[in-house]
Backbone and ligand atoms as CSV (ligand in chain L), in Angstrom:
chain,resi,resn,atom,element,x,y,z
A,1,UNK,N,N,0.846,-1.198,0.000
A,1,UNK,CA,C,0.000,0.000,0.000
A,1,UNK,C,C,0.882,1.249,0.000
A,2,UNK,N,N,0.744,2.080,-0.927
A,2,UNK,CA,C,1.052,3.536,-1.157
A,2,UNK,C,C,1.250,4.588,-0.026
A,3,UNK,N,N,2.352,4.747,0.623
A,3,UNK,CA,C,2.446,5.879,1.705
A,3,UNK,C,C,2.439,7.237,1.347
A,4,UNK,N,N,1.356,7.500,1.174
A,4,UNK,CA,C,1.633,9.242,1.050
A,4,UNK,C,C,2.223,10.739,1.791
A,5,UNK,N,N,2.417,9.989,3.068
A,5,UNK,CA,C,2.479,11.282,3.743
A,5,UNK,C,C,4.490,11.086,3.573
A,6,UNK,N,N,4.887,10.256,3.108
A,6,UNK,CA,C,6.226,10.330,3.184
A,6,UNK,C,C,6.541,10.517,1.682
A,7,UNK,N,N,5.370,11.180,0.799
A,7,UNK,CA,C,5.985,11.156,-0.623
A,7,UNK,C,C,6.082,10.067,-1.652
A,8,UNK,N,N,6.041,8.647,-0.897
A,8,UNK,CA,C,5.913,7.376,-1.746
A,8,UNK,C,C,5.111,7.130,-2.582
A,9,UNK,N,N,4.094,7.950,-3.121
A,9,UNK,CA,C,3.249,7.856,-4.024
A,9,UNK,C,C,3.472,7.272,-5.118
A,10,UNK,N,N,3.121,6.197,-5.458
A,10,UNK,CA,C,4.064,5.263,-7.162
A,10,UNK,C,C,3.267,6.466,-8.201
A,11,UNK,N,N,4.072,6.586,-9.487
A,11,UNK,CA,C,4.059,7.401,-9.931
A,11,UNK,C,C,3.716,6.597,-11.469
A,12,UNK,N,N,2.609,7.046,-12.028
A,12,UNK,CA,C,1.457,5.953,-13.469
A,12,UNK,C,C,2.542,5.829,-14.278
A,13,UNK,N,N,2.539,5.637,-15.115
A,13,UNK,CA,C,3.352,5.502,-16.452
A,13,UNK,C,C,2.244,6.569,-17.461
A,14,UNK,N,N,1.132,6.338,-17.228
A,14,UNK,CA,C,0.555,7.943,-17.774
A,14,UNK,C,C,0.930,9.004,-17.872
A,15,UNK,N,N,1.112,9.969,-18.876
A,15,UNK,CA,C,1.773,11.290,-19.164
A,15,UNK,C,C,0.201,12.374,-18.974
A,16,UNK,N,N,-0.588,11.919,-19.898
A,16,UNK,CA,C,-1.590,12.695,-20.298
A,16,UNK,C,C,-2.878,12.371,-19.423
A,17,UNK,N,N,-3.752,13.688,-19.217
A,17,UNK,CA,C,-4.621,12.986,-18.709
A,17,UNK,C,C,-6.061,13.910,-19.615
A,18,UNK,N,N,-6.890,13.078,-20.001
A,18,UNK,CA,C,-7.805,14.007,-21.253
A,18,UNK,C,C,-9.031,14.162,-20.695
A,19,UNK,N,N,-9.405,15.553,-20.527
A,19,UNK,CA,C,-11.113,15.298,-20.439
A,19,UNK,C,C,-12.126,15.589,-21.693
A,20,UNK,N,N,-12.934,14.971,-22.056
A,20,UNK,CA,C,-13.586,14.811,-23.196
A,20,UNK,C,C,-15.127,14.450,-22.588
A,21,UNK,N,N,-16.409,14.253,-24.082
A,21,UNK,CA,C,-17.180,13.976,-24.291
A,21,UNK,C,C,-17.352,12.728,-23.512
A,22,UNK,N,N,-18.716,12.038,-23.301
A,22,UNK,CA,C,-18.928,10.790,-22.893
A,22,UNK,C,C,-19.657,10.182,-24.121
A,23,UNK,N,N,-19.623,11.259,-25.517
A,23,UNK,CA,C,-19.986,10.834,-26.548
A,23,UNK,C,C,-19.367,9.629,-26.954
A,24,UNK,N,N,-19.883,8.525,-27.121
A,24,UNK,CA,C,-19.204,7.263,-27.743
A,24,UNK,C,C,-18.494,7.417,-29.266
A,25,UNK,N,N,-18.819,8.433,-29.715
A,25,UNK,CA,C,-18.492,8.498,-30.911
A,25,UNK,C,C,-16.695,8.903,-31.025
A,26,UNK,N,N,-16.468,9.587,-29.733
A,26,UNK,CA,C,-15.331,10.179,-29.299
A,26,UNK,C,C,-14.272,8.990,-28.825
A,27,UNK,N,N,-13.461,8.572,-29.527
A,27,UNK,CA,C,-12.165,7.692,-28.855
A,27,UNK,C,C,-10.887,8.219,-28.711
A,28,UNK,N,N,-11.029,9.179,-27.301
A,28,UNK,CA,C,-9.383,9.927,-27.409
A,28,UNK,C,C,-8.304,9.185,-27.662
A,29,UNK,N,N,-8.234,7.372,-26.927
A,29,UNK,CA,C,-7.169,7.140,-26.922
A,29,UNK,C,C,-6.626,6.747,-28.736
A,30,UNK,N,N,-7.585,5.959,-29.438
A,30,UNK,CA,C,-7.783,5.801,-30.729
A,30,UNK,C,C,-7.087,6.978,-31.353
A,31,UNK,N,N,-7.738,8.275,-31.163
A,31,UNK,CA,C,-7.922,9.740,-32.046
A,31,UNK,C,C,-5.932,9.753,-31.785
A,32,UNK,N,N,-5.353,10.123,-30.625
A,32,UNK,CA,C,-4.265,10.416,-30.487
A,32,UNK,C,C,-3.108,9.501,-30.374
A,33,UNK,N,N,-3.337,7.926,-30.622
A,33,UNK,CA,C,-2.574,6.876,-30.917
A,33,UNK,C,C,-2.080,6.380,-29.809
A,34,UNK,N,N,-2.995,6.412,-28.794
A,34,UNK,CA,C,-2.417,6.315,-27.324
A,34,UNK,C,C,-1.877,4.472,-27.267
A,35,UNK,N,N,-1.401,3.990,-26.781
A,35,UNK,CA,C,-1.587,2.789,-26.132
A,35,UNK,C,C,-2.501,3.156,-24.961
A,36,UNK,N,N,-2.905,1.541,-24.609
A,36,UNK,CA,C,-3.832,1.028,-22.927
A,36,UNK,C,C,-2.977,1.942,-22.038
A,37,UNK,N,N,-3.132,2.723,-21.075
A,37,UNK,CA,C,-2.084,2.799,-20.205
A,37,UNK,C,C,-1.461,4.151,-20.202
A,38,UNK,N,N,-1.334,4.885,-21.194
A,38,UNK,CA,C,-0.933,6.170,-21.347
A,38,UNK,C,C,-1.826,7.332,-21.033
A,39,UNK,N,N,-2.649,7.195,-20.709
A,39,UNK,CA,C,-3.661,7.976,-20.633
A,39,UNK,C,C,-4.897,7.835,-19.095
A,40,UNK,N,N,-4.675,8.823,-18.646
A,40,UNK,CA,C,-5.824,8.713,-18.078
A,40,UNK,C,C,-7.227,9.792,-18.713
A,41,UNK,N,N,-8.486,9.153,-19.021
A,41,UNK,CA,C,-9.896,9.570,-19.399
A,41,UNK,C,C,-10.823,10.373,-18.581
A,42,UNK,N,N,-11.097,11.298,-18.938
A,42,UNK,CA,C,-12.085,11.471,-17.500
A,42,UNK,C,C,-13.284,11.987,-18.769
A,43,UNK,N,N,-14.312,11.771,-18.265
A,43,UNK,CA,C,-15.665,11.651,-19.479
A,43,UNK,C,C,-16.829,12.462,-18.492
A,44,UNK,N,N,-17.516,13.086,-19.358
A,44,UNK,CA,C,-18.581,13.658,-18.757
A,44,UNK,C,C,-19.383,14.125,-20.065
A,45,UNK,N,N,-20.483,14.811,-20.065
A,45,UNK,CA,C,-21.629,15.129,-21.038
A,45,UNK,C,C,-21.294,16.473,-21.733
A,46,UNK,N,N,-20.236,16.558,-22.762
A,46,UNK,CA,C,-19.675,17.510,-23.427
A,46,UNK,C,C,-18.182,18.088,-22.911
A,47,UNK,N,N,-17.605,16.967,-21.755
A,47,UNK,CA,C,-16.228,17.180,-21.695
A,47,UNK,C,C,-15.916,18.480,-20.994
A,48,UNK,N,N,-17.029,18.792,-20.228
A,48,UNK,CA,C,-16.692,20.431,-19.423
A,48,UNK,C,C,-16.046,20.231,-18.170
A,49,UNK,N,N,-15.480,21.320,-17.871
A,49,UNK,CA,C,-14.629,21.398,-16.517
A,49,UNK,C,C,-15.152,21.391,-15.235
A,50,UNK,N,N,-16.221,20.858,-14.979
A,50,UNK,CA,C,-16.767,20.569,-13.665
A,50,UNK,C,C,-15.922,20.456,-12.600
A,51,UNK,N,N,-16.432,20.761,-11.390
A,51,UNK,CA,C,-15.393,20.337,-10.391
A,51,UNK,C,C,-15.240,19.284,-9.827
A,52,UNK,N,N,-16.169,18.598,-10.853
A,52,UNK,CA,C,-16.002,16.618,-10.236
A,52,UNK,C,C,-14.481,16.623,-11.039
A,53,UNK,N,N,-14.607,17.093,-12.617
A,53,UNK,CA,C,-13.747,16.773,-13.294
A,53,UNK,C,C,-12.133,16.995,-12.925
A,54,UNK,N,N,-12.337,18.591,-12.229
A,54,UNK,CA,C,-11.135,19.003,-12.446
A,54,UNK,C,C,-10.542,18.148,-10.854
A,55,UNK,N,N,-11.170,17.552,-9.703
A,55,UNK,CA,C,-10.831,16.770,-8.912
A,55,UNK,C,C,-9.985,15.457,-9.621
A,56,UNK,N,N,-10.749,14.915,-10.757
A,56,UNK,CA,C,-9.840,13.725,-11.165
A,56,UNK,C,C,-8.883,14.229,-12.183
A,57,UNK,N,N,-8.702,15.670,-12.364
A,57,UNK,CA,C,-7.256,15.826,-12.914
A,57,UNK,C,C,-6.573,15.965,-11.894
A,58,UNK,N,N,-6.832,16.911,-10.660
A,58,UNK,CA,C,-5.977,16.949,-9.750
A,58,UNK,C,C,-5.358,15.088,-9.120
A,59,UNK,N,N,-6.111,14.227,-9.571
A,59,UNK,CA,C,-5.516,13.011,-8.952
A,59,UNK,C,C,-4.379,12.915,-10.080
A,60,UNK,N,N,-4.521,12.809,-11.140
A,60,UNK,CA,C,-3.673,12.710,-12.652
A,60,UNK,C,C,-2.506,13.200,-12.511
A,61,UNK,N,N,-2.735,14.923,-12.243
A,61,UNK,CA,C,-1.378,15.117,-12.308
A,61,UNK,C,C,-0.456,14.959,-10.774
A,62,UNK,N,N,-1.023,14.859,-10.099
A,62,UNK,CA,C,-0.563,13.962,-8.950
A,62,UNK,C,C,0.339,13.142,-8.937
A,63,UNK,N,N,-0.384,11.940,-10.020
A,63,UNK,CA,C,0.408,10.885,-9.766
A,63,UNK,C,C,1.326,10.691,-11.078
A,64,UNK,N,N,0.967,11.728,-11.725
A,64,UNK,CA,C,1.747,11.468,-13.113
A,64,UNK,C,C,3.202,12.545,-12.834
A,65,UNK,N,N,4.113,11.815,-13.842
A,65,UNK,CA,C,5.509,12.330,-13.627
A,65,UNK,C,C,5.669,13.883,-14.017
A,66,UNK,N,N,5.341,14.019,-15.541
A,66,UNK,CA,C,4.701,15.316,-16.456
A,66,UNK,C,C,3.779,15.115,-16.788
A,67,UNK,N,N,3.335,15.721,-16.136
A,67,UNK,CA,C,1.654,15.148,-16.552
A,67,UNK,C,C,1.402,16.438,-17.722
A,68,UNK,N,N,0.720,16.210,-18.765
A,68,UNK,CA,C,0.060,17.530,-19.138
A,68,UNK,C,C,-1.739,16.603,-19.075
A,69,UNK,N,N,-2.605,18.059,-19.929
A,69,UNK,CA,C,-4.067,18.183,-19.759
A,69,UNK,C,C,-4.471,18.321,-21.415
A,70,UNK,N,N,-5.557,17.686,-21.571
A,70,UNK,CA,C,-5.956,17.735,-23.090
A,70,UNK,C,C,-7.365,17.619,-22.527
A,71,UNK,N,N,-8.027,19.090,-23.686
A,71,UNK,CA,C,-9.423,19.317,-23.013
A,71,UNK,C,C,-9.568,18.690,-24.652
A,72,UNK,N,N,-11.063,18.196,-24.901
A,72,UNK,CA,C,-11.584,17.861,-26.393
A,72,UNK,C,C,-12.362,17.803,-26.065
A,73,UNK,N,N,-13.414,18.358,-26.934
A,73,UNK,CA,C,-14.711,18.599,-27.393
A,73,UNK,C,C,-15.137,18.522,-28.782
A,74,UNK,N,N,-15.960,18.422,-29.127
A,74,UNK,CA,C,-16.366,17.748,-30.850
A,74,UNK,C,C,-17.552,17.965,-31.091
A,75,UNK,N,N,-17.183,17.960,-32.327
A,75,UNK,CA,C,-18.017,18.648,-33.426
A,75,UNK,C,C,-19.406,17.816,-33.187
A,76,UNK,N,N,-20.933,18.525,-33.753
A,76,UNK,CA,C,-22.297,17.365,-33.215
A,76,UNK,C,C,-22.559,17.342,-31.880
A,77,UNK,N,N,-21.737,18.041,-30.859
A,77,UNK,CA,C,-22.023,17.176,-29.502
A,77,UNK,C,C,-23.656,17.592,-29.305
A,78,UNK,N,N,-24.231,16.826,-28.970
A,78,UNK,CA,C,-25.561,17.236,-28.522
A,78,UNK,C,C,-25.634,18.100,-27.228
A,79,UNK,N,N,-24.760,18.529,-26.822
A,79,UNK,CA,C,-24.510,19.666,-25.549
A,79,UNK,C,C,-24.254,20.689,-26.555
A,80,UNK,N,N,-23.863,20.725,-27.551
A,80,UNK,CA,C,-24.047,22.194,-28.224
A,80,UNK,C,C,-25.367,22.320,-29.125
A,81,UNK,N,N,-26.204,21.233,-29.342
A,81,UNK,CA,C,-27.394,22.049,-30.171
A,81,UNK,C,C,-28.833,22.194,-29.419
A,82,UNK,N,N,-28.763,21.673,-27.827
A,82,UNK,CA,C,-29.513,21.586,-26.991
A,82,UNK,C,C,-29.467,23.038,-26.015
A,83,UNK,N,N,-30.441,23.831,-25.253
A,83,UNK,CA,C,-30.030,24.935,-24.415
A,83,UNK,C,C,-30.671,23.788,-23.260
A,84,UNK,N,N,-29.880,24.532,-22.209
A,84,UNK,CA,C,-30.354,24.176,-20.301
A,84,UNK,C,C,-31.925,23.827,-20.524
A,85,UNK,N,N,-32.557,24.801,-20.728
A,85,UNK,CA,C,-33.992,24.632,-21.024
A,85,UNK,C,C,-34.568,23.419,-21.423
A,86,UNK,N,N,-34.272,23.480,-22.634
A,86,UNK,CA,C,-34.484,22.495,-23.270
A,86,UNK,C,C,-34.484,20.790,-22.684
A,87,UNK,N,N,-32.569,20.842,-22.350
A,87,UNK,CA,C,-32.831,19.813,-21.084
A,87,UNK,C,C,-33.450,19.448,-20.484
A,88,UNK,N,N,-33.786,20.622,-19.410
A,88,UNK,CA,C,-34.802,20.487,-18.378
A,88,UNK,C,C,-36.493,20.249,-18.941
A,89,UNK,N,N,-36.601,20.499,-19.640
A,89,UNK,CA,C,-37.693,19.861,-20.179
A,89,UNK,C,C,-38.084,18.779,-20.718
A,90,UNK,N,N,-36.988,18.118,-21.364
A,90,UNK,CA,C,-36.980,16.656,-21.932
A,90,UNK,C,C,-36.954,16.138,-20.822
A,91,UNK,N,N,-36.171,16.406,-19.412
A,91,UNK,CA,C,-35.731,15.691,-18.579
A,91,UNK,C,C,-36.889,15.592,-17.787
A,92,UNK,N,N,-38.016,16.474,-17.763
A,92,UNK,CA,C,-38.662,16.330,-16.706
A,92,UNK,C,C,-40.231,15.923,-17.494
A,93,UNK,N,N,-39.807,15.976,-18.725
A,93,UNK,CA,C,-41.054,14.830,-19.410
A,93,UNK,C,C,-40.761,13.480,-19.199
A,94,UNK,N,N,-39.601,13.111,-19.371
A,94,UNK,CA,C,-38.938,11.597,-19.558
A,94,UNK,C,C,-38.991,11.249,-17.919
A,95,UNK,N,N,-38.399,11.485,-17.460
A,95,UNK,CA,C,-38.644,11.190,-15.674
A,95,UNK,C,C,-39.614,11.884,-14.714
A,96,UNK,N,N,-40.395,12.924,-15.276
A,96,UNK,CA,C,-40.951,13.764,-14.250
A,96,UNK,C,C,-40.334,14.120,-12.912
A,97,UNK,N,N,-39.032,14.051,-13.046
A,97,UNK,CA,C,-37.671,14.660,-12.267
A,97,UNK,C,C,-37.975,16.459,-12.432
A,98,UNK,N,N,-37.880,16.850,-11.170
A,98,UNK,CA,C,-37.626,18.522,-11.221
A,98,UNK,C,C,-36.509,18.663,-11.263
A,99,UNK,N,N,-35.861,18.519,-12.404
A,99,UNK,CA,C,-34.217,19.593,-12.518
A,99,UNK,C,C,-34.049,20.703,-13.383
A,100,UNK,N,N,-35.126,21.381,-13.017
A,100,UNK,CA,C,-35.345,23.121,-13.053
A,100,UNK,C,C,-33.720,23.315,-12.608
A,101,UNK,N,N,-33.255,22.978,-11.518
A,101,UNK,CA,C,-31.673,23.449,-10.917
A,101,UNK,C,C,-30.575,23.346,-11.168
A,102,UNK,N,N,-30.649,22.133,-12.302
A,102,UNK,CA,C,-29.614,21.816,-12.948
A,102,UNK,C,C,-28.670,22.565,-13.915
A,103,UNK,N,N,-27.768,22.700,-14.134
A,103,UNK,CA,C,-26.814,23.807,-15.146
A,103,UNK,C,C,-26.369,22.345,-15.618
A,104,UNK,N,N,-27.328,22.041,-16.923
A,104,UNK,CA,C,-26.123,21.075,-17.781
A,104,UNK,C,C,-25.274,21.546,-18.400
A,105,UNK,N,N,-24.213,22.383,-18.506
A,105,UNK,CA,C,-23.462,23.373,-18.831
A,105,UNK,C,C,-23.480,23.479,-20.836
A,106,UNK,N,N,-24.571,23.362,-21.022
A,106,UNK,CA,C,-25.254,23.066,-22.359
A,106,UNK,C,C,-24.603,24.906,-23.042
A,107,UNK,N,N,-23.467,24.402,-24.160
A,107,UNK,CA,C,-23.326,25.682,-24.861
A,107,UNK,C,C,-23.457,26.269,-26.236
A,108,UNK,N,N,-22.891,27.222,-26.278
A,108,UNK,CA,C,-23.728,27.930,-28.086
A,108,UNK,C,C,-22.449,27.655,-29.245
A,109,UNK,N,N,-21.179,28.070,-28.559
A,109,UNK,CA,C,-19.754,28.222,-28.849
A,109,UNK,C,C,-18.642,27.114,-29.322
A,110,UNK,N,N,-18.484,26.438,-29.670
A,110,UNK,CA,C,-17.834,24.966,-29.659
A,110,UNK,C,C,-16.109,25.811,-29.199
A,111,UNK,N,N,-15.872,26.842,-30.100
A,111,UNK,CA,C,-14.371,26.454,-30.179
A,111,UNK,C,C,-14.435,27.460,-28.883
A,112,UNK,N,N,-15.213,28.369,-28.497
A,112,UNK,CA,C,-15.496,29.058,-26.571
A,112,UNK,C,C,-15.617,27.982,-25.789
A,113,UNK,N,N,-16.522,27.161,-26.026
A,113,UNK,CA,C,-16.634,25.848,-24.865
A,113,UNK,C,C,-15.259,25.841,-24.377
A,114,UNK,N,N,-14.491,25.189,-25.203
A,114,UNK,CA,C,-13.169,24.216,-25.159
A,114,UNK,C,C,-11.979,25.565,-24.300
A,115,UNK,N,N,-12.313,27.124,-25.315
A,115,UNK,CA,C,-11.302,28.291,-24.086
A,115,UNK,C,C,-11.777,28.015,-22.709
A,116,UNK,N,N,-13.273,28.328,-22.773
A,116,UNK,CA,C,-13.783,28.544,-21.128
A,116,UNK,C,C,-13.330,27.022,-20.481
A,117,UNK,N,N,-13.123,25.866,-21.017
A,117,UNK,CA,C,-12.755,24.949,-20.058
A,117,UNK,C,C,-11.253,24.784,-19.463
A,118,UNK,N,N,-10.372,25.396,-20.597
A,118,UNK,CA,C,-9.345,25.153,-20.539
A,118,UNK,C,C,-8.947,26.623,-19.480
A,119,UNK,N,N,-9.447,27.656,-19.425
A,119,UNK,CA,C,-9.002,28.831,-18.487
A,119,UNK,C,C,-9.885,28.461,-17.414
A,120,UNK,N,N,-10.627,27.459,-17.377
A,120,UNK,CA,C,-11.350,27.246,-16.163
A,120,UNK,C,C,-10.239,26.258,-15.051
A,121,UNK,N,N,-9.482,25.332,-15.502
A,121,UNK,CA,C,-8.534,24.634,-15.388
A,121,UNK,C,C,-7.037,25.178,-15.189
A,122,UNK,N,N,-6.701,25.938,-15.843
A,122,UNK,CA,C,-5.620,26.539,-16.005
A,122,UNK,C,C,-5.910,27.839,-14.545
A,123,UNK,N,N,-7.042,28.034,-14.223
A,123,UNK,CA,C,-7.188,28.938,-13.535
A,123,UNK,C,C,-7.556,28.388,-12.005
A,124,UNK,N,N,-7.668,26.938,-12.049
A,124,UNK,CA,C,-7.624,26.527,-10.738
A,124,UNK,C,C,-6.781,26.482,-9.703
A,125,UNK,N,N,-7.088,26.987,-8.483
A,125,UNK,CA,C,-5.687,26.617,-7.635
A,125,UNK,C,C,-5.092,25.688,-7.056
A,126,UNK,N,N,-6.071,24.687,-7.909
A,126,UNK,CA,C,-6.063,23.061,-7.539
A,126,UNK,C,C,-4.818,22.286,-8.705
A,127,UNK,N,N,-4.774,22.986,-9.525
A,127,UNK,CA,C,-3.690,22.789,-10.677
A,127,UNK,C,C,-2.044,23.746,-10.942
A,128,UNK,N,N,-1.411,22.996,-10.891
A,128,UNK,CA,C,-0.307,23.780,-11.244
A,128,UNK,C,C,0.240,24.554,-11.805
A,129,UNK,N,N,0.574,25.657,-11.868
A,129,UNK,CA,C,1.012,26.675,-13.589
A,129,UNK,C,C,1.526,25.594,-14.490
A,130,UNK,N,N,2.789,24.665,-13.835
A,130,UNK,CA,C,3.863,24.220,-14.571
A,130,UNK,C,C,2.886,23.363,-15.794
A,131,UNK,N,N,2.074,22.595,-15.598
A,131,UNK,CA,C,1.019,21.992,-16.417
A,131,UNK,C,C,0.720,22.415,-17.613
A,132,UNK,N,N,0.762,21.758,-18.237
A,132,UNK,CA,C,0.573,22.630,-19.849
A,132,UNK,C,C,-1.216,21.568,-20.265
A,133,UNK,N,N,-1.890,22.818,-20.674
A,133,UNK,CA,C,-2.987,22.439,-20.663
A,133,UNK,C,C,-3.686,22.868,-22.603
A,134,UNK,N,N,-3.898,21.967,-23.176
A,134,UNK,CA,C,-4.451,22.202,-24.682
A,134,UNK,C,C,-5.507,21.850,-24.828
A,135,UNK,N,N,-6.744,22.933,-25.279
A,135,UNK,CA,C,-7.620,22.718,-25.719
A,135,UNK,C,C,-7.951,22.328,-27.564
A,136,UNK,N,N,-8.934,21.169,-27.937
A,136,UNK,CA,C,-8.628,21.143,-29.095
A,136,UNK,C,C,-10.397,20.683,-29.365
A,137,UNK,N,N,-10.803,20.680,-30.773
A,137,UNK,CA,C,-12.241,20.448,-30.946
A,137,UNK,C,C,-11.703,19.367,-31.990
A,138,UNK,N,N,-12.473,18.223,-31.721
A,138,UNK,CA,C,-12.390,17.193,-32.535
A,138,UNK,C,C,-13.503,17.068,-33.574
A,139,UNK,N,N,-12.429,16.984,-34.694
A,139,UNK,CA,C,-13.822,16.969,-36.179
A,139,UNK,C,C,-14.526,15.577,-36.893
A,140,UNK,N,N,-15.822,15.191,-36.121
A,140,UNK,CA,C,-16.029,13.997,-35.987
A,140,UNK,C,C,-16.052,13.339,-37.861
A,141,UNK,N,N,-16.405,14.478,-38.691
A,141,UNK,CA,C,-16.510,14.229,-40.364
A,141,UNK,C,C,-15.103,14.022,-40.517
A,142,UNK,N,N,-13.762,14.469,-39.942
A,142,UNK,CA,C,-12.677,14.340,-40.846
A,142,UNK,C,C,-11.598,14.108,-40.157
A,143,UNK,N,N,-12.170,13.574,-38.856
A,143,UNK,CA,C,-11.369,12.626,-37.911
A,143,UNK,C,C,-10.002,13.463,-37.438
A,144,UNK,N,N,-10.093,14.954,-37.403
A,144,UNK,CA,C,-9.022,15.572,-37.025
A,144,UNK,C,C,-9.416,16.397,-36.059
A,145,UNK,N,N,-8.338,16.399,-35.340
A,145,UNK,CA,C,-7.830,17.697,-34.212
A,145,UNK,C,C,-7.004,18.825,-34.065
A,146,UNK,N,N,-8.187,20.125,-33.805
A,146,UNK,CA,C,-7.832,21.329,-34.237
A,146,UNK,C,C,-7.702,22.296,-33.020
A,147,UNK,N,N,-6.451,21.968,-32.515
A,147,UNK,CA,C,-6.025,23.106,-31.589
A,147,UNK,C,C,-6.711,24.298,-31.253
A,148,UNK,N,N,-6.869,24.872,-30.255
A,148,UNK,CA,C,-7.925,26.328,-30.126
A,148,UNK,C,C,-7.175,26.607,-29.457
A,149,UNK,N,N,-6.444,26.267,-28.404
A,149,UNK,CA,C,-5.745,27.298,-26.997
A,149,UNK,C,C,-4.682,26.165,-26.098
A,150,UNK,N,N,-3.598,27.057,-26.182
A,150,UNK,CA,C,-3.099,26.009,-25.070
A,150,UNK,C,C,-2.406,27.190,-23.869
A,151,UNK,N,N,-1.917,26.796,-22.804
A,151,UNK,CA,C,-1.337,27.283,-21.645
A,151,UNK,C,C,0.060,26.118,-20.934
L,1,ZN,ZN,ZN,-20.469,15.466,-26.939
């Protein structure tokens, strides 16, 4: 077992750690030629910087040696042609669930999404400067990745 308070923390063989879509259509490790193992995933409903999310980067770069951050977001996501509203209305026909309260962080912007996540991250004090963090929008028609911002 892993001693942390003396620094012993084993350290992944993971470099990268990506947050993305939970769109199936999306295969970071595929898209960027990863092997099993190089990567840690963190997935959510349009790949936004939540603070669940940015908790399991803070484990990432933790345990990773250099760790860097790869935000992706893609083209189609149904978080960009849907508003909050909207959500909340499908959601509360389909379950009769009240999540009037919910912020599905549902946006207008694709290649803004991917800035606001990446300065959302880059701006945590939960993350390191040294971290180099790239945002990129993945083009699900032509299977490429197009840089927007890095830090
Ligand atoms: Zn998506």
């Amino acid at each position: 077992m892993p001693n942390i308070i003396d620094g012993s923390l084993p350290v992944v063989q993971a470099r990268t750690a990506i947050l993305t879509c939970m769109d199936d259509r999306v295969d970071p490790m595929k898209l960027l030629g990863l092997p099993p193992g190089d990567a840690h995933v963190i997935r959510n409903a349009g790949g936004r910087a939540t603070d669940d999310a940015i908790r399991s980067l803070v484990v990432s770069v933790t345990v990773m040696e250099k760790p860097e951050i790869f935000v992706i977001h893609h083209t189609a996501c149904v978080m960009g042609w849907v508003t909050n509203e909207q959500l909340r209305n499908l959601a509360r026909r389909k379950s009769r669930i009240d999540v009037s309260q919910l912020d599905f962080l549902a946006f207008t912007d694709l290649d803004e999404s991917v800035r606001e996540d990446v300065s959302k991250i880059t701006s945590s004090s939960f993350i390191d400067d040294s971290v180099v963090v790239t945002g990129y929008v993945y083009d699900l028609s032509s299977s490429q990745l197009r840089e927007i911002c890095r830090r």
